[in-house]
Residue, then its C-alpha position, 0 to 999 in steps of 0.5 A: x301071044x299077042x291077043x293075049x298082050x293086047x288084052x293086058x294092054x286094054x285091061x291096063x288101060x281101062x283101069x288107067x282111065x277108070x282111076x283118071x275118071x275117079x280123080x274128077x269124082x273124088x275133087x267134085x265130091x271134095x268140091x261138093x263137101x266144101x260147098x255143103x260146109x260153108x252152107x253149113x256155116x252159113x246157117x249156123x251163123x244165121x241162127x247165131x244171128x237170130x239168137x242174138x236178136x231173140x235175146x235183145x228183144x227178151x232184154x227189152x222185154x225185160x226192161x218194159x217189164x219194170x215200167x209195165x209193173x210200176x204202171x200197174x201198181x200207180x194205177x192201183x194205188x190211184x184207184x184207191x186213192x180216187x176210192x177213198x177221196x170219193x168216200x170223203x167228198x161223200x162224208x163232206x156232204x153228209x157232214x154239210x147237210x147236217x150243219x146247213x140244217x142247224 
């Protein structure tokens, strides 16, 4: 009886400290989980950060864009412009050649 009691004995105890064993793994687990989901939110506010900076340099995209735009419609119509005063300087010449000559 007494093999068999001490059996119980070591069985009991094996269980015990296999449960004991089990608490450090299941906090360190806790602690690892802990740790990935502040890394986790960690990242996500990054990302939140890297938005918000994408969008400011959109809007000032944006923004350049209207200057951009009148810069290329004032150079076109300044192009006309300097086409049409070349055609009347050139219309002037003719026109002074013909009254010099009279």
């Amino acid at each position: 009886g007494r093999e068999k009691s001490c059996s119980v004995d070591s069985i009991l105890a094996g269980q015990i400290h296999s449960q004991l064993k089990l608490v450090p793994k299941e906090e360190q687990l806790e602690a690892l989980i802990l740790e990935r989901e502040k890394g986790i939110k960690e990242i996500n506010k990054d990302m939140l950060t890297v938005n918000k900076a994408f969008n400011d340099v959109a809007k000032l995209v944006n923004d350049q864009q209207e200057f951009v735009d009148d810069i290329e419609s004032k150079a076109e119509d300044t192009h006309e412009k300097t086409k049409r005063g070349l055609s009347d300087l050139q219309e002037a010449r003719k026109i002074q050649k013909g009254c010099a000559v009279m």
